[in-house]
C-alpha positions in Angstrom: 13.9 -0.6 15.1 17.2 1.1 14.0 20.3 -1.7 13.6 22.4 1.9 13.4 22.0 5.7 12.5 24.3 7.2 10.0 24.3 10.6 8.1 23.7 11.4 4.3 27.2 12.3 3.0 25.5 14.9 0.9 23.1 16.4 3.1 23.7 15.5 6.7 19.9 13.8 7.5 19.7 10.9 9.7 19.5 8.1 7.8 18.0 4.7 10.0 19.6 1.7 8.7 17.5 -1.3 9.6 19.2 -4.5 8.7 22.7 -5.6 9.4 22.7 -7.0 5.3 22.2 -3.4 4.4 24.7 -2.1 1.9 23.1 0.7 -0.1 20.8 3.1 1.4 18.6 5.9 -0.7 18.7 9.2 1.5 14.4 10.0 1.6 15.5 13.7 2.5 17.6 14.3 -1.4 17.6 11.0 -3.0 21.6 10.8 -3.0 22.3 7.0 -3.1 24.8 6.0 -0.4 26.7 2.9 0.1 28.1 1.8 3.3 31.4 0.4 4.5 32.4 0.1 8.0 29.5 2.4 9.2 30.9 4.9 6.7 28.8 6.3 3.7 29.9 6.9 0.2 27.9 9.2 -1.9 27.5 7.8 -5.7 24.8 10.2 -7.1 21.0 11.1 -6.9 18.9 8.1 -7.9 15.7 8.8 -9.9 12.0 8.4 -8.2 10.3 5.5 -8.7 6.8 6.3 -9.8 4.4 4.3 -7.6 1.9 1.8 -10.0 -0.4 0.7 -7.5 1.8 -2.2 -6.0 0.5 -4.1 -3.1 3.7 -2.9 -1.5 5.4 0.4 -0.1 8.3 1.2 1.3 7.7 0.4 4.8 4.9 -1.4 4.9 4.8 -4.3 7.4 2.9 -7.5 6.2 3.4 -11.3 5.9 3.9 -13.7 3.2 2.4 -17.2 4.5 2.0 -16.0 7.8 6.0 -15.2 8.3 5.9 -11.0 9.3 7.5 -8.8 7.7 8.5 -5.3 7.2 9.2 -3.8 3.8 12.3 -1.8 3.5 13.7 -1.1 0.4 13.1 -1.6 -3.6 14.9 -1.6 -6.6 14.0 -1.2 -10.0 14.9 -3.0 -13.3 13.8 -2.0 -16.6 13.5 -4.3 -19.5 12.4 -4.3 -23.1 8.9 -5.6 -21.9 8.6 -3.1 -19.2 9.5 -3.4 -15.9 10.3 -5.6 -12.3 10.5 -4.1 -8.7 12.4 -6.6 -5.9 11.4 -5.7 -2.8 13.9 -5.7 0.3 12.0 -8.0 3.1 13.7 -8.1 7.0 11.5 -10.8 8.4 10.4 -10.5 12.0 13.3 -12.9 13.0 15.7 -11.3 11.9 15.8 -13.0 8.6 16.0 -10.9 5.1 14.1 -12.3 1.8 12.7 -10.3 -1.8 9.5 -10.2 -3.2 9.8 -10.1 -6.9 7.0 -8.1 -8.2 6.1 -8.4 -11.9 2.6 -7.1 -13.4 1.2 -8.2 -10.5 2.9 -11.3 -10.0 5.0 -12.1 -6.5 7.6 -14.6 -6.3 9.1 -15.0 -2.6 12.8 -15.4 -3.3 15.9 -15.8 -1.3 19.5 -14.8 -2.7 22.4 -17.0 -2.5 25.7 -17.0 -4.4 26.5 -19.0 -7.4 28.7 -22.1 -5.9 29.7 -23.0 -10.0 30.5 -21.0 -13.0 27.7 -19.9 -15.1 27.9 -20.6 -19.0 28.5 -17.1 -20.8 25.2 -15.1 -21.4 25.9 -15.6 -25.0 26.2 -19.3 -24.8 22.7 -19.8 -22.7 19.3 -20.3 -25.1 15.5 -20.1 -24.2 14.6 -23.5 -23.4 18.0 -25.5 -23.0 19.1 -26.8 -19.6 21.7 -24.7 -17.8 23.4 -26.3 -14.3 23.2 -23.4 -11.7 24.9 -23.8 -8.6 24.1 -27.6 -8.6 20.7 -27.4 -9.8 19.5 -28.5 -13.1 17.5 -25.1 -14.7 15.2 -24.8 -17.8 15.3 -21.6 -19.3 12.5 -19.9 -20.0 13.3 -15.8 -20.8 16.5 -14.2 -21.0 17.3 -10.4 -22.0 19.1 -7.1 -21.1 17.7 -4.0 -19.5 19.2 -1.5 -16.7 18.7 -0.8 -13.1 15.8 2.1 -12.9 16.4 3.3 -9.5 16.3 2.6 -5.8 14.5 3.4 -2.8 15.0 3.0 0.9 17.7 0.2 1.7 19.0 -2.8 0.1 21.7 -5.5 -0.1 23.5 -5.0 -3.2 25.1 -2.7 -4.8 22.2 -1.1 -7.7 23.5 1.6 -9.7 21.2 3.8 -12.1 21.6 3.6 -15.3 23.3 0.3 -15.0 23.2 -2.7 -17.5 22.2 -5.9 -17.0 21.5 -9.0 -18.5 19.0 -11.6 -17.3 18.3 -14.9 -17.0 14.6 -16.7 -16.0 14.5 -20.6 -15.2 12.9 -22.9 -13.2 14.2 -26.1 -11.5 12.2 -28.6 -9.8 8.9 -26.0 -9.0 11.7 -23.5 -8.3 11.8 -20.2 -9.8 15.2 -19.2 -10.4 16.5 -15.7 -11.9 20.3 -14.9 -12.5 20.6 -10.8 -12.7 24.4 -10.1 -14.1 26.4 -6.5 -13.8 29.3 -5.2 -13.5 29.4 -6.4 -10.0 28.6 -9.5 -9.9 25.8 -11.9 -10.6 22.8 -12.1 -8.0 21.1 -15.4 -7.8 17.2 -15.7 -6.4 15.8 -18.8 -5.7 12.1 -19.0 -4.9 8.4 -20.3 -5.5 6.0 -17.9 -6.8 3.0 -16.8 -4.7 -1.1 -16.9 -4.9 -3.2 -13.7 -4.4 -3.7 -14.8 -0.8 -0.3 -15.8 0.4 0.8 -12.1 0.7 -1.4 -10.5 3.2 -0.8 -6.1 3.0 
């Protein structure tokens, strides 16, 4: 169900916004990516199609993830020098939002929170030292750059094509952690990865 209806700056469609969180929004009629403020939209450019390879997932797919519900409502895409990641937007059936990381097959259930300390300079972090991250304690285990492929549907960032990133993979305690930095800001996802059978489609 619709949280609010807005129109594509750029072509006038409907557009159904489905979560209150939701602060960029894909048009499925041109592809021009919107963001919202105050139930306005602001046109920032056409976003490229993400080619489909076979994921469990789709935009709009309900589903659970050990047994919570769930409906699937937008992606975004990252590329990196070993390929690529999708995170997909969750909006749980109470209300609740959540990401599935998705990574050659591999799911991590993650939740995004903001960074309560500063982070050491990309620069200054290696593979395999301990980082603190927002009072957590996190080996490193892969860091690297890349860009933001493309979006679909809605999400709860700000993702621009084309956009540069740096990355940061860790785990802390059976946690796996992953630190995405741009322009914007730094996005922090906290989660445990998932077996085959913990994500019903």
């Amino acid at each position: 169900m619709a949280e609010r209806t807005l129109n594509c700056a750029a072509c006038g469609a409907p557009i159904e916004v489905e979560s209150r969180f939701t602060t960029l929004v894909v048009c499925q009629y041109c592809g021009q990516t919107l963001y919202i403020h105050d139930d306005a939209v602001d046109p920032t450019g056409k976003t490229a199609k993400l080619v489909d390879y076979g994921s469990r997932l789709a935009l709009g797919k309900a589903g659970a993830v050990r047994g919570r519900r769930f409906k699937a409502l937008g992606r975004v895409r990252y590329n990196y020098e070993g390929g690529f990641w999708d995170e997909w937007f969750l909006r749980f059936d109470d209300g609740q939002v959540g990401w599935l990381e998705e990574d050659e097959g591999e799911y991590t259930l993650v939740f995004k929170t903001r960074l309560t300390s500063p982070l050491p300079p990309f620069d200054d972090i290696a593979v395999g030292s301990v980082v603190p991250v927002s009072q957590r304690r996190v080996f490193i285990t892969e860091k690297g750059t890349g860009s933001v492929a493309g979006a679909e549907g809605e999400i709860s960032f700000a993702a621009r094509p084309g956009e540069q990133i740096q990355y940061i993979d860790g785990n802390a305690g059976g946690k796996a952690i992953r630190l995405v930095i741009t322009r914007s800001g730094i996005n922090l996802s906290t989660g445990e990865p998932l077996e085959f059978h913990d994500l019903q489609v």
